[in-house]
C-alpha positions as CSV (number, residue, x, y, z in Angstrom):
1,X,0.0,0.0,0.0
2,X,1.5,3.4,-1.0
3,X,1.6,6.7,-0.2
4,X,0.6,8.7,-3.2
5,X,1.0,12.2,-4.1
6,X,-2.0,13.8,-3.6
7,X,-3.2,17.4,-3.5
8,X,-2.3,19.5,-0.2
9,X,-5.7,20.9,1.2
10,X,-7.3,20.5,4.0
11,X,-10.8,19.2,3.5
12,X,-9.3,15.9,1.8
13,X,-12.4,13.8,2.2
14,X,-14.3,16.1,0.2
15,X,-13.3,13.9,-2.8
16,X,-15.9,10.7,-2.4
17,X,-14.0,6.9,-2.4
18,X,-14.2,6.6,-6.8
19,X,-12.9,10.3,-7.0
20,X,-9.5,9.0,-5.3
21,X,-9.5,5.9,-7.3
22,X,-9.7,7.8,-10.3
23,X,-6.7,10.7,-9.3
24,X,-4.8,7.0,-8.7
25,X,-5.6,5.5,-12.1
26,X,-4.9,9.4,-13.6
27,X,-1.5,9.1,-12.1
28,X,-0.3,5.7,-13.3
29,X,2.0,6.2,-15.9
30,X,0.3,4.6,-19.4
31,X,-2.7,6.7,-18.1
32,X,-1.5,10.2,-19.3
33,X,-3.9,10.9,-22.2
34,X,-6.4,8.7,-21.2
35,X,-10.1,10.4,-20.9
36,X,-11.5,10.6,-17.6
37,X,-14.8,9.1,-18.4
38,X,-13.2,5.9,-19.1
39,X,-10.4,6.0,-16.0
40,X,-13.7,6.8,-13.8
41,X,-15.7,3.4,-15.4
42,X,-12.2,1.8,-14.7
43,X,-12.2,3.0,-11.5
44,X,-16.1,2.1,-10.6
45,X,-15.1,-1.6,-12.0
46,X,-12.1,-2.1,-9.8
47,X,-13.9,-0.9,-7.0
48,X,-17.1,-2.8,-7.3
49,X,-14.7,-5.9,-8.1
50,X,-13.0,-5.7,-4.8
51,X,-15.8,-5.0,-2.9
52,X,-17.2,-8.4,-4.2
53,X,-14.2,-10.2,-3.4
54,X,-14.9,-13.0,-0.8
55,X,-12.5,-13.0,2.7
56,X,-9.1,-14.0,1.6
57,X,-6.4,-15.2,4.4
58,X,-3.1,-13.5,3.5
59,X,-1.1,-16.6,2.6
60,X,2.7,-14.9,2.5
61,X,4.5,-14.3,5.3
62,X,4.2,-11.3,7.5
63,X,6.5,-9.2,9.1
64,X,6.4,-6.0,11.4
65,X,9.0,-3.2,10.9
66,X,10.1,0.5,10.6
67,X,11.5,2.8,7.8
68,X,8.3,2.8,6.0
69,X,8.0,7.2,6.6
70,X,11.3,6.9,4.1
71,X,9.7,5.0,2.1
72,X,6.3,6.4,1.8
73,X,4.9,3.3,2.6
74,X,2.5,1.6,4.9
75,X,2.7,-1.8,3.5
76,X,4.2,-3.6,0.8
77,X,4.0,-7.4,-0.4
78,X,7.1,-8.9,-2.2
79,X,6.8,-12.2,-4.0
80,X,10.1,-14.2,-3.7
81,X,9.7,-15.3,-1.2
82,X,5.7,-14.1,-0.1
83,X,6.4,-11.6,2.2
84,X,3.7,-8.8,3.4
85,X,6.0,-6.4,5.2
86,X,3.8,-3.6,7.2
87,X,5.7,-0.5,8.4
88,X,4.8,0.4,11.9
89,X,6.0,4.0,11.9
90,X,3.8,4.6,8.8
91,X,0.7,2.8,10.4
92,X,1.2,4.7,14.2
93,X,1.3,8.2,11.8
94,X,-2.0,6.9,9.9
95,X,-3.6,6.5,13.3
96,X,-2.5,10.2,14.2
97,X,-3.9,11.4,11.2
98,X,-7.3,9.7,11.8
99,X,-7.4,11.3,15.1
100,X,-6.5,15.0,14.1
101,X,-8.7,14.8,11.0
102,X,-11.5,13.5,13.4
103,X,-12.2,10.9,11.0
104,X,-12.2,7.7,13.7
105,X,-15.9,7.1,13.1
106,X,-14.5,6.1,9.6
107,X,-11.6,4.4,10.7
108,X,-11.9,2.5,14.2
109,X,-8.9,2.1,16.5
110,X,-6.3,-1.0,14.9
111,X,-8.5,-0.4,12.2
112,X,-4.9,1.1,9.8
113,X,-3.3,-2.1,10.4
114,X,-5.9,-4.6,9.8
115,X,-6.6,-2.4,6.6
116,X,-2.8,-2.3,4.8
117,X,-2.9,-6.2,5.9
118,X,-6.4,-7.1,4.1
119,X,-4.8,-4.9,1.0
120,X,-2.0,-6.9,0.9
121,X,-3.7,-9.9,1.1
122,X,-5.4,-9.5,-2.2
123,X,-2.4,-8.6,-3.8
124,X,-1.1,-12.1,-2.6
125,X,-4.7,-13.7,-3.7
126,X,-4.0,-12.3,-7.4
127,X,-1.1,-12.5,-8.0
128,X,-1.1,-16.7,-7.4
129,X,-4.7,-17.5,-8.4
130,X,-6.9,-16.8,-11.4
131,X,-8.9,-14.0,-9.7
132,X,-6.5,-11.6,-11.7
133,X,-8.0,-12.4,-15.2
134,X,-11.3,-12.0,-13.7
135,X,-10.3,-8.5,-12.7
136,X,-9.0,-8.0,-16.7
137,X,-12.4,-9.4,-17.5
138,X,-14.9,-7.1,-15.3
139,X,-12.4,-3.8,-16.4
140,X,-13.7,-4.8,-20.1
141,X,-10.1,-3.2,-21.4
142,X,-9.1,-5.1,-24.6
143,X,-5.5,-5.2,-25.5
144,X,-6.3,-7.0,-28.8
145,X,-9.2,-7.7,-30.9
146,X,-9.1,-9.9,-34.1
147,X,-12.8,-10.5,-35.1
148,X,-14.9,-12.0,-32.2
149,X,-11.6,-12.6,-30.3
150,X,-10.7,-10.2,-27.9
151,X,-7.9,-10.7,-25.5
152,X,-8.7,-8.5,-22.3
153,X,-6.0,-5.6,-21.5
154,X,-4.1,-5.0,-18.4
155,X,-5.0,-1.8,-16.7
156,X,-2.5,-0.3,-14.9
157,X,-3.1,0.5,-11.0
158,X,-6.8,-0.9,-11.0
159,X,-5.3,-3.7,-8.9
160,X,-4.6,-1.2,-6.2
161,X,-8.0,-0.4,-6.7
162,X,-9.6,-3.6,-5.9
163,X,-7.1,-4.1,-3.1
164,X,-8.4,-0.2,-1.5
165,X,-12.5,-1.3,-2.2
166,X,-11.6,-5.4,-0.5
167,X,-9.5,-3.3,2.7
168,X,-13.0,-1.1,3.2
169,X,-15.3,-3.4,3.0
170,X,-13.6,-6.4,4.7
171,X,-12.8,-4.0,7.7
172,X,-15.8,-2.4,7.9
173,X,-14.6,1.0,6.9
174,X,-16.5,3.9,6.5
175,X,-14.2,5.6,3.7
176,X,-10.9,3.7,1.8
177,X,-8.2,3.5,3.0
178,X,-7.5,6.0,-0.6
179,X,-8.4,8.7,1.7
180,X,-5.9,7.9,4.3
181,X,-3.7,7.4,1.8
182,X,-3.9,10.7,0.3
183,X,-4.4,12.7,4.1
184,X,-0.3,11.2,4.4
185,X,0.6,12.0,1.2
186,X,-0.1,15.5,2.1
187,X,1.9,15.3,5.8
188,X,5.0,13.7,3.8
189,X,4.5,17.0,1.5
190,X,4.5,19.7,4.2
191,X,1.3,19.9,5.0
192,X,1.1,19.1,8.9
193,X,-2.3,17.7,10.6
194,X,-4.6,19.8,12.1
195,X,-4.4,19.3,15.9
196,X,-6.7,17.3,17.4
197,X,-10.5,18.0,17.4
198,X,-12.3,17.8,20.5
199,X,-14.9,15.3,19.1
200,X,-12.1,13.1,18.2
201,X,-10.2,13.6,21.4
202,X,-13.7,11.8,23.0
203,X,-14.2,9.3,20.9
204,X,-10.7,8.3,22.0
């Protein structure tokens, strides 16, 4: 799970849960030119995909460590061998976040951690079973057509996507973890968290 770049402002959840996904696919390289009508019906696929994606145990081995701040990282899975690393010091800084935005209702205490691992998990689940050409098949991208053949097209960062809409709905979230995403994006760029709102300070 990465850190994008996102924009610097304040009111950060203003954007809805597709509106994210879309500034993601907008920002994969490939995507450049692409028309924002079709990166938002990318977008809406990927998400409604991973939202329909059954429970999936994370299958690769898991492993707790620091350093992910340097590398804009709260998670990451790495194939050889299958290894989902989560970075503590990105995940206790998520949980600050969630507390000075006042957005805990969306994202309950633990709630960061148990998120990047449920992402990762799907990442694990397509990259070693067939779920990924079912992904290719529900984005309805075709890399090549020759008559009634068509061979579906990889869509760059729509796995990401699916991962973001399986986290929220597997964990109960109110928003995706996209918007958390993007609220650290803008603390790695300069833009510090509000303090603490009172409301948030209770829930607490």
């Amino acid at each position: 799970m990465t850190v994008k770049n996102a924009p610097a402002r304040a009111d950060l959840a203003a954007t809805d849960d597709i509106g994210w996904a879309v500034r993601l696919l907008a920002a994969t390289p490939t995507h450049e030119h692409r028309e924002p009508e079709l990166l938002r019906r990318w977008a809406r696929a990927a998400d409604a995909f991973g939202s329909a994606l059954a429970p999936v145990a994370c299958r690769a081995r898991i492993v707790e460590r620091d350093g992910g701040l340097e590398l804009g990282l709260l998670a990451r899975y790495t194939s050889r061998p299958p290894t989902v690393e989560l970075y503590t010091d990105t995940i206790d800084l998520a949980e600050r976040v969630v507390d000075a935005r006042g957005w805990r209702a969306w994202y309950p205490p633990g709630s960061v951690r148990a998120a990047a691992l449920a992402h990762e998990a799907v990442h694990v689940h397509l990259h070693h079973g067939p779920a990924k050409a079912a992904l290719k098949r529900a984005l309805g991208h075709s890399a090549l057509r020759l008559g009634r053949l068509r061979v579906p097209g990889h869509v760059a960062g729509a796995e990401e996507v699916a991962a973001h809409a399986y986290a929220r709905t597997v964990c109960g979230l109110g928003r995706s973890p996209l918007l958390l995403t993007a609220a650290l994006a803008a603390e790695a760029e300069g833009t510090p968290t509000p303090p603490p709102a009172r409301d948030a300070r209770r829930e607490n």
